[in-house]
Residue, then its C-alpha position, 0 to 999 in steps of 0.5 A: x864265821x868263828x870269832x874264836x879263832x882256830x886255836x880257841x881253847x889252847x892254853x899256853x903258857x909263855x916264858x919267852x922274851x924279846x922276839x923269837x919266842x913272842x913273835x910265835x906266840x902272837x901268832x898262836x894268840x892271833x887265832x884264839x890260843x890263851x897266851x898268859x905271858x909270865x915275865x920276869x921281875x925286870x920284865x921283857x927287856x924289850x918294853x925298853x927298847x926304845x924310841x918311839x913309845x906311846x903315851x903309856x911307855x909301851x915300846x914299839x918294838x914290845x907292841x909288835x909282838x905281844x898283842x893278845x896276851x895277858x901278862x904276869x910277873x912271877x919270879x920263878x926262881x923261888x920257891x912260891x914262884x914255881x909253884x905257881x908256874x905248876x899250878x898255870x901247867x896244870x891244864x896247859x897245852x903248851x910250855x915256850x922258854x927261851x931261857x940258856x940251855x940248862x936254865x929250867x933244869x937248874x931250877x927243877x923244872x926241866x921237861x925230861x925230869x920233871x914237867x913230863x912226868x908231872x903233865x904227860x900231855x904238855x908241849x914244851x917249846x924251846x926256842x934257842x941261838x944254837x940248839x941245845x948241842x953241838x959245838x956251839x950248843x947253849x950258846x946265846x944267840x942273837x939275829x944279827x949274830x946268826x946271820x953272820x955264822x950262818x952266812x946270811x950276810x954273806x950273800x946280802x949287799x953289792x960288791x961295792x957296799x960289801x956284806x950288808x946285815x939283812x935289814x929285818x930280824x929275819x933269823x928272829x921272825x923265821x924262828x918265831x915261824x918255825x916253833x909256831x909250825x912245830x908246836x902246832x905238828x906237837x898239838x896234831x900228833x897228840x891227837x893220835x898218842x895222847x902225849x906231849x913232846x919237846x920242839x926246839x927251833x933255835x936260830x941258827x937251824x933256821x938261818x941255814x934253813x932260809x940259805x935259799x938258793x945259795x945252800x942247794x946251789x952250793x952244794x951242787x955246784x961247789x961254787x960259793x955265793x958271790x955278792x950280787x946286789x939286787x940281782x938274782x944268782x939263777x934268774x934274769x932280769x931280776x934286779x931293781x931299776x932305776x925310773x923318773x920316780x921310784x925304781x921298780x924291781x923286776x921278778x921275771x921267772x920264765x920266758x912267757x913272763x919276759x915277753x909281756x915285759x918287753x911288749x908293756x915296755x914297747x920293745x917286743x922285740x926284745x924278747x926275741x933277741x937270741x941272747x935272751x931266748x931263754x932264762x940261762x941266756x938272759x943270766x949268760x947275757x944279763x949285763x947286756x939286758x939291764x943296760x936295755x931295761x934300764x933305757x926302757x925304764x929311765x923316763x917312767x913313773x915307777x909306780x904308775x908303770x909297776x902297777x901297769x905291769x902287774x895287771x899285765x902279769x908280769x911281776x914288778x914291784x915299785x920299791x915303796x918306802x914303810x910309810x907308803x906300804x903301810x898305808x897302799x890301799x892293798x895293805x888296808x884291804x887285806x887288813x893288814x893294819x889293825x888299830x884298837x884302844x890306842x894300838x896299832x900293829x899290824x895285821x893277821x897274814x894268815x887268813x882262815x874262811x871259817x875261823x879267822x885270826x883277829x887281834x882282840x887285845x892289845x899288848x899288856x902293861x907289865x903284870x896287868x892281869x897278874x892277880x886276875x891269874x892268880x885268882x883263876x887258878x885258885x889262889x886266895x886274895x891273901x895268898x896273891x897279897x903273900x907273893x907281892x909282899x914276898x918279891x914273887x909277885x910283881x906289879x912294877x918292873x924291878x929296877 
């Protein structure tokens, strides 16, 4: 096996901050890219999001998406300092920003005009809320907001708790997915015609992106989503039910499936009752089949009987809290978890036989490797010495 990692030899330089865009590019740092991450005088803003931080000042919510990075502080807007962002691109497979639509034009460094025709073969990724165009176009857009335009929120809660916000960034993260996906399409095209492109994944595609099923069911059947809670709109049983100890959700897609359910349960005969023949029946009837899951799961361990029906193929899951997940001896053995110098995330979920991904460093202090950087490509201690002095070149967060 490699320890390089798959993407070993890719350069890329990141402009990006806060999530979508750092969370890509761990990713690509996860197998092998070189991830130089060029922050702003102020810095990540995400480095003070917090509590909790650790004994450095390091905010978690940073930590989880910058390990295998290097870090330099460069204030792009002078003159000196674009420079040297063209002299970091003059061997870069890839360019990722996140700034508002029209940021790197102002600046003179827009791809079209500019970064294209100085490095034909670099990928620019744009990560943005809305897209570039459109009606909302260079709108800045956050996840939360996005799950409210594109109606994520919509379909998420109960009809007695009303909307709820999805509980994880999920917009950010699926958007981090996504520009992964597309600058990796870029880097296989250039293979084949030399030239580098421009990918945009904003957060307001990818939000109606992840409308499944409620957009296909939409737009075949007319009928608008409703709040369902925990249950599924096109399957049954699928929902969460109460045990002695932990619920347990129930994830049963086809009848084979709600037969070896009914039979660990100790109600075979459940599963030829003629109003849960079939998949449109058990959905038809679904009030009627919770009240008799619900009996059958009252006196359970939650646990011990999800365990129980998974080893019985059937798909079940005790609702485990972050610390308990964490800390399942399933999570441990997929490596999942990964600690290091202080540091602990969590683990590579893309496993590759030959090549696999790794974290190899952890999340950089602000500007760490500035003036390793600098001295990679080329410039001299006194020039490095000239941008400190110069406000272009930064070692400590601007206040």
């Amino acid at each position: 096996m490699s320890s390089k990692g798959a993407l070993s030899g890719l350069k890329v330089i990141d402009l990006s901050r806060v999530l979508g865009g750092p969370f890509c590019t761990q990713i690509l740092g996860d197998h092998g890219a070189d991830i130089i991450k060029v922050e702003p005088p102020q810095g990540d803003e995400t480095r003070g999001w917090g509590p909790p931080y650790n004994e450095a000042g390091l905010a978690a919510y940073y930590s989880g998406t910058n390990r295998n990075k290097r870090s330099i502080a460069l204030d792009i807007r002078q003159e000196d300092g674009k420079n040297i962002l063209l002299k970091l691109l003059e061997d870069a497979d890839v360019l990722i920003e996140n700034f508002k639509t029209g940021s790197l034009e102002k600046w003179g460094l827009g791809y079209e005009d500019v970064l294209s025709k100085k490095f034909p073969r670099l990928i620019h990724c744009r990560v943005t809320g809305f897209g570039a165009d459109g009606p909302f176009g260079g709108f800045p857009g956050y996840d939360a907001v996005i799950q409210a335009w594109a109606g994520l929120i919509s379909v998420n809660g109960s009809p007695d708790s009303g909307q709820v916000r999805i509980g994880i960034p999920l917009v950010d993260l699926g958007t981090g997915m996504n520009a992964a996906i597309g600058i990796l399409m870029a880097v296989n095209e250039r293979h084949v015609s030399g030239k580098g492109q421009s990918v945009e994944a904003s957060l307001y595609d990818t939000g109606i992106q992840l409308q499944h099923p409620h957009a296909p069911n939409y737009l075949m059947s007319g009928n608008a989503p409703k709040l369902t809670g925990n249950s599924h709109p096109n399957i049954a049983p699928y929902d969460l039910y109460p045990t002695r100890t932990t619920p347990v959700f129930l994830g049963v897609g086809n009848h084979g499936q709600f037969t070896k359910l009914c039979a660990s349960l100790g109600a075979p005969e459940l599963s030829s009752d003629p109003r849960f023949a079939d998949n449109s029946l058990r959905v038809a009837n679904r009030e009627a089949l919770n009240d008799a899951l619900t009996a059958l799961f009252a006196d359970k361990d939650g646990v011990e009987v999800a365990t129980q029906l998974l080893a019985a193929g059937v798909p079940a899951g005790a609702a485990m809290s972050v610390p308990e997940a964490i800390n399942h001896p399933h999570t441990r053995h997929r490596n999942m978890v990964v600690e290091m110098d202080g540091y602990s995330g969590t683990g590579v979920a893309v496993k590759l036989s030959r090549t696999p991904g790794s974290a190899k460093s952890a999340p950089p202090a602000f500007g760490a490797q500035g003036r390793d950087i600098l001295k990679e490509h080329g410039f001299s201690d006194g020039e490095i010495e000239s941008f400190l002095t110069g406000g272009v070149l930064w070692e400590q967060p601007k206040q």
